[in-house]
C-alpha positions as CSV (number, residue, x, y, z in Angstrom):
1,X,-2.6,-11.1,0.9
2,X,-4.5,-13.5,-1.3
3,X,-2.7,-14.9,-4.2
4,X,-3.3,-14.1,-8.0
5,X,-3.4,-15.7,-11.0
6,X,-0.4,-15.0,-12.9
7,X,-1.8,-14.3,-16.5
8,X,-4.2,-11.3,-14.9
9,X,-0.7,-9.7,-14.0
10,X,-0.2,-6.1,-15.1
11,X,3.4,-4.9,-16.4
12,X,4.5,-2.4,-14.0
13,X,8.1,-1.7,-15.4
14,X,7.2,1.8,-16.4
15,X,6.7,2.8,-12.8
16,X,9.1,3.8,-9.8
17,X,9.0,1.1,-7.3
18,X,7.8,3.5,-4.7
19,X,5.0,5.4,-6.7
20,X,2.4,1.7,-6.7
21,X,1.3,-0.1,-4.1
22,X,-0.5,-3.1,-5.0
23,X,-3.7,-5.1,-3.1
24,X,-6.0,-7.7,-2.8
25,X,-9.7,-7.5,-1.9
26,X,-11.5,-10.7,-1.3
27,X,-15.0,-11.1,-1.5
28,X,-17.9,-13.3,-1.8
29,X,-20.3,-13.7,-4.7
30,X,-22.4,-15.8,-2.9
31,X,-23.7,-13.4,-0.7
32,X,-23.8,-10.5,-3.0
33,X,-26.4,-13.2,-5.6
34,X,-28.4,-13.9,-2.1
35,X,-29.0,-10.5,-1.5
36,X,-30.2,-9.6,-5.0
37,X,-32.4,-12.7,-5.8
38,X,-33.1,-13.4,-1.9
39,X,-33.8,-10.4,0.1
40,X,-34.4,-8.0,-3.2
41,X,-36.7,-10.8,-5.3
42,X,-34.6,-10.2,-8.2
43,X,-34.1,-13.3,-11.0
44,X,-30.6,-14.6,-10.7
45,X,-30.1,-13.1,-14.8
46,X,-31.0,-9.4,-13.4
47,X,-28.9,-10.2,-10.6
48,X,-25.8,-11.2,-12.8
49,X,-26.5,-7.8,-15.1
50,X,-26.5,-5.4,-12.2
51,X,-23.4,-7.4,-10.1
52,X,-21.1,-6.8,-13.4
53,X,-21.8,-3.1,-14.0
54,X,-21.1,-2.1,-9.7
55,X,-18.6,0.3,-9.2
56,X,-16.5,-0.2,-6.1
57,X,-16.4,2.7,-3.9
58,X,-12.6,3.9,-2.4
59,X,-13.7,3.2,0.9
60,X,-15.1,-0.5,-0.1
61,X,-11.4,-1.0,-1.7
62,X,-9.4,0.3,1.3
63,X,-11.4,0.5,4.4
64,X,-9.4,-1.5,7.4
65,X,-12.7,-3.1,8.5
66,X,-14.5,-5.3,6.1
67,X,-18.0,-5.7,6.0
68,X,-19.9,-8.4,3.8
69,X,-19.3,-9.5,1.0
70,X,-15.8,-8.7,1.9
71,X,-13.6,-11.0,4.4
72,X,-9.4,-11.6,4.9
73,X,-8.2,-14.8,4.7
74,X,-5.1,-16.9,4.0
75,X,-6.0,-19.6,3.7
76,X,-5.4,-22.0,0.8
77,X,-9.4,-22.9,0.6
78,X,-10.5,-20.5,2.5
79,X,-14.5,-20.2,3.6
80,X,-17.2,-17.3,3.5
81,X,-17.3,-16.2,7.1
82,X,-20.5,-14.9,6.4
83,X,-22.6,-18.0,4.9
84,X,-19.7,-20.5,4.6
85,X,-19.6,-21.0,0.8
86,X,-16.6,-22.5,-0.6
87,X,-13.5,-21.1,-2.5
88,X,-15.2,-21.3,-6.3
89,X,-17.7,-19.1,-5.0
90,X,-15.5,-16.0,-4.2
91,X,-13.4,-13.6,-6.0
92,X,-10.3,-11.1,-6.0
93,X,-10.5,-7.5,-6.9
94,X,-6.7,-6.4,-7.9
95,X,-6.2,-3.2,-6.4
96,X,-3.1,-1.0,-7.9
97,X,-2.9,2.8,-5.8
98,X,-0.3,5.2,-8.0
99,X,0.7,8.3,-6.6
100,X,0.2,11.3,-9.0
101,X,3.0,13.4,-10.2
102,X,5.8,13.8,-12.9
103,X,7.1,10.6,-12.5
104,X,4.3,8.5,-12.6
105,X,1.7,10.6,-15.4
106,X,3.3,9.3,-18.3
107,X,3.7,5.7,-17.5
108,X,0.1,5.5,-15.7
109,X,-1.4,7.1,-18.9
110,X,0.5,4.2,-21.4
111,X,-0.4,1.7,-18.6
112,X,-4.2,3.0,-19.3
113,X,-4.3,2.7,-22.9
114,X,-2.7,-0.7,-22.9
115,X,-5.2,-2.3,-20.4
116,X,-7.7,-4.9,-22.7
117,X,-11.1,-3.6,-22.6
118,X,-10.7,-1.2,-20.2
119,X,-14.2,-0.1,-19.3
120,X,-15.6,-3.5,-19.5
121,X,-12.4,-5.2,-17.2
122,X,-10.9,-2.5,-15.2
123,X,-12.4,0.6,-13.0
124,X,-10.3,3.9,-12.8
125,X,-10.7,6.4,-9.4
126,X,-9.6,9.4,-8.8
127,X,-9.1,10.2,-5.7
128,X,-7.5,14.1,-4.4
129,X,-5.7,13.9,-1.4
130,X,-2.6,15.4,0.6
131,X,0.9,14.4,0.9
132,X,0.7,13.5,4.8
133,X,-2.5,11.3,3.9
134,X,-1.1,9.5,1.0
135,X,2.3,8.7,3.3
136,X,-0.2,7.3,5.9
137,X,-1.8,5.3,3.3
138,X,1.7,3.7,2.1
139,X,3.0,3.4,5.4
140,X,-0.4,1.3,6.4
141,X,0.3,-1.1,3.5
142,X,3.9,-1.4,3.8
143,X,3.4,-2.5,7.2
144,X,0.9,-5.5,6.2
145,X,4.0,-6.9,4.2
146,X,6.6,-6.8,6.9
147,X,7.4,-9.6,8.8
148,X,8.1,-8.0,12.1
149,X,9.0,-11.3,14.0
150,X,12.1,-11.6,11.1
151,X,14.7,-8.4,11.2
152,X,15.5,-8.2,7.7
153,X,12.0,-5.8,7.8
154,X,14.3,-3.0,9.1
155,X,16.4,-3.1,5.7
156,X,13.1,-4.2,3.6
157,X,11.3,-0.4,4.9
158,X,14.4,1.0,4.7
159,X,14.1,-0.1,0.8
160,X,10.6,0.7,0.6
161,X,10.9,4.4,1.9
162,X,14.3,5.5,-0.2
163,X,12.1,3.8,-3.4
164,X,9.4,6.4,-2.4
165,X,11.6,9.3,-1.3
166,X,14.0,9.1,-4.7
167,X,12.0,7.0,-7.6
168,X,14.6,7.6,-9.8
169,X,17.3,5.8,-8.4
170,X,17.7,2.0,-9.0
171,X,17.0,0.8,-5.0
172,X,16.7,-2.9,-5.6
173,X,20.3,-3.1,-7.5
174,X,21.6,-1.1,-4.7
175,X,20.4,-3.1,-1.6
176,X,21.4,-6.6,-3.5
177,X,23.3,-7.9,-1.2
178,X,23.1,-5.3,1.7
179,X,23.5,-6.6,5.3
180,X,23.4,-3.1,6.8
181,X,22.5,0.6,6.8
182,X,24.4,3.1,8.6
183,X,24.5,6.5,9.5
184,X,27.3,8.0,7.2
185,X,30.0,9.8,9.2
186,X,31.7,12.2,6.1
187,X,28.6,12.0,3.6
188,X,26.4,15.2,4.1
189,X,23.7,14.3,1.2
190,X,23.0,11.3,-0.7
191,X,24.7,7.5,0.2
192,X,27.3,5.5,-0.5
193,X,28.1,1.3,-0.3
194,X,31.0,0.0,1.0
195,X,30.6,-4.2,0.4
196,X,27.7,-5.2,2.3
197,X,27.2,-2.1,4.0
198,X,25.2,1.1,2.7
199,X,25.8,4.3,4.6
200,X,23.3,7.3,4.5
201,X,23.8,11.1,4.8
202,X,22.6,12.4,8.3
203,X,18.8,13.5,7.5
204,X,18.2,10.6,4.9
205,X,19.4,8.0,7.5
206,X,16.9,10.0,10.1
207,X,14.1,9.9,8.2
208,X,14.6,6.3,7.4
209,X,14.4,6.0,11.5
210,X,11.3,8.2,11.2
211,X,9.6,5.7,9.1
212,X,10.7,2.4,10.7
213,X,9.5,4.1,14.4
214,X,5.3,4.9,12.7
215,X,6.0,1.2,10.7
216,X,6.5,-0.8,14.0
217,X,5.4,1.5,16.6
218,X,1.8,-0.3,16.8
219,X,3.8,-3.7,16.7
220,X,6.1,-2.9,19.6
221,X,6.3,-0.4,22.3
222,X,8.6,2.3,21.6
223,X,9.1,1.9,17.9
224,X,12.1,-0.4,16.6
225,X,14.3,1.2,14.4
226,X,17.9,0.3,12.9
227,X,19.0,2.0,16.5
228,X,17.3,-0.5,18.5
229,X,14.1,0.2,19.9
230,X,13.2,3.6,20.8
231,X,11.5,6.3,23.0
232,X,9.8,9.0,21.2
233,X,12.3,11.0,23.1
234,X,15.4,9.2,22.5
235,X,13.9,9.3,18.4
236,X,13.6,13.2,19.0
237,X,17.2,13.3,20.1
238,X,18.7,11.1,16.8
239,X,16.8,13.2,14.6
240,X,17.6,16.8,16.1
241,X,21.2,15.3,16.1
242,X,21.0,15.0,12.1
243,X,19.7,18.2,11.3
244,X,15.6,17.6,10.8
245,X,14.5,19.7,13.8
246,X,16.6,22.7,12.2
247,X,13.4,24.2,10.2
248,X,11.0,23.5,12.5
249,X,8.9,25.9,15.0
250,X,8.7,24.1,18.0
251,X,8.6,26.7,20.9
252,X,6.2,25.1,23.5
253,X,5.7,22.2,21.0
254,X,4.7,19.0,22.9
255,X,6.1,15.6,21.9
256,X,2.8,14.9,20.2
257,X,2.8,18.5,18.1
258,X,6.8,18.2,17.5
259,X,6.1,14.5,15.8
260,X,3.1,16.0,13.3
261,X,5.3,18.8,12.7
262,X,8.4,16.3,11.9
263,X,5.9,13.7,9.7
264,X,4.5,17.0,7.7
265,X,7.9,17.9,6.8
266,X,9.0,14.7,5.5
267,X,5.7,14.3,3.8
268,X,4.4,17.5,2.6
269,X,2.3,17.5,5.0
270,X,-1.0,19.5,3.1
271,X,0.1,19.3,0.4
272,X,-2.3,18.5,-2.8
273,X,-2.1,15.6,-4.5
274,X,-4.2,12.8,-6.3
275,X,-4.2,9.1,-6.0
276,X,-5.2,6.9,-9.0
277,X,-6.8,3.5,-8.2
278,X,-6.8,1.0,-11.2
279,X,-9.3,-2.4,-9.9
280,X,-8.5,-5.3,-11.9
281,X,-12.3,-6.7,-12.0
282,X,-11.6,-9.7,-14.2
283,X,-11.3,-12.3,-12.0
284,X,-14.8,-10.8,-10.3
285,X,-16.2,-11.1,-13.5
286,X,-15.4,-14.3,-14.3
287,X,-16.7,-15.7,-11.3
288,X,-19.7,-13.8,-11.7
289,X,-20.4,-15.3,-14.7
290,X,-19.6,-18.9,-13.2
291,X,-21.5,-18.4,-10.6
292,X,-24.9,-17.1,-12.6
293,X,-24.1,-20.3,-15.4
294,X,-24.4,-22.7,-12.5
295,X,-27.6,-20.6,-10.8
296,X,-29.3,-21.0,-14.5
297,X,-28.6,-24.5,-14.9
């Protein structure tokens, strides 16, 4: 993900750690000033007017394919892959996605009034969704910030999903110093630590397997988990073990219906919900304006 500059940073103290996921979008302003003055005949100061006042679209902010102006890199000075410009000619769009509901309405609604000029520096969406959707969407972004070559992911998801699952309780105090999570043998809800390890009731441990199988299943075969790495069967058979399979219709189910049915219960599966994007555009607009000062020179 392409790094920031620390005084554009928003205070995100207010929120769960779970409820926002934060993102970077990289693009070039080069090409966007060549197609407005080049291939559209515009002058570079129309140009700069009608660059400032665009309104990214959701699926410009969090397609998984990017078209121009918008390329991935990490590199320290990277270049456009499109017409090789150098790193003063591109800019980063902050991206911060907050899950709607109780516990994030109050503190997304102070974050919004706090927010310096806010229609001239920031862009608000509003996008309705489901539960099963928005998991997806989390689960796709928490697995572009595991390192899967490095172990200690399996603890970091396991973190990331009890942050989302129970925003309330304080998850990185907890896992300070955690080595290990088990499957607890006498706890039937909730979790305990004993010294370096933390133990989990049954179902929470399960779906903590649940979500480390969809994190890793595209990076290994079979899914790694905190049970070694898995079969969809041999996943079937921990979870029916710890109780998640109790609810569940399944009569003439086939592995791929049983595993919707399984992610739709963890996740709400249709249920309503809304997704708030907040784009940071002032690092966009800054550049902008570099870039049309040195155009009009």
């Amino acid at each position: 993900m392409p790094k920031t500059n620390a005084q554009h940073d928003i205070d995100l103290d207010g929120f769960p750690p779970g409820a926002v996921t934060r993102f970077s979008k990289l693009l070039c302003l080069a090409c966007l000033f060549k197609l407005f003055t080049k291939q559209m005949g515009l002058a570079a100061r129309t140009a700069y007017s009608e660059i400032k006042r665009h309104e990214f679209s959701i699926s410009e902010l969090t397609g998984k394919e990017t078209t121009r102006p918008f390329f991935q890199s990490d590199e320290k000075h990277p270049r456009c892959p499109y017409c090789n410009a150098a790193k003063r000619w591109h800019a980063h769009l902050e991206i911060y996605r907050i899950e709607g509901g109780k516990a994030t309405d109050a503190a997304r609604r102070a974050l919004v009034k706090s927010l310096p000029k806010l229609n001239e520096n920031f862009q608000l969406i509003e996008q309705k969704t489901t539960g099963r959707a928005a998991f997806f969407a989390w689960l796709d972004t928490l697995g572009g910030t595991l390192d899967f070559a490095d172990d200690g992911w399996l603890l970091q998801a396991t973190q990331a999903f009890l942050e989302r699952r129970e925003p309330k309780t304080k998850w990185g105090e907890i896992f300070a110093g955690v080595r290990a999570a088990r499957r607890s043998q006498r706890l039937s809800v909730g979790w305990e630590r004993d010294g370096a390890r933390l133990f989990l009731a049954p179902s929470l441990y399960a779906e903590a397997l649940l979500v480390q199988y969809l994190v890793s299943r595209s990076q290994a075969h079979g899914g790694l988990t905190l049970e070694g790495r898995l079969t969809l069967i041999e996943l079937f058979r921990r979870l029916r073990q710890a109780g998640l399979f109790a609810s569940l219709e399944l009569t003439g189910a086939d592995q791929a219906e049983t595993l919707e049915k399984l992610i739709d219960q963890v996740t709400g599966g249709d249920i309503s919900l809304k997704l708030h994007f907040l784009v940071d555009r002032r690092d966009f607009l800054a550049k902008a304006k570099a870039v049309y000062t040195s155009l009009a020179s």
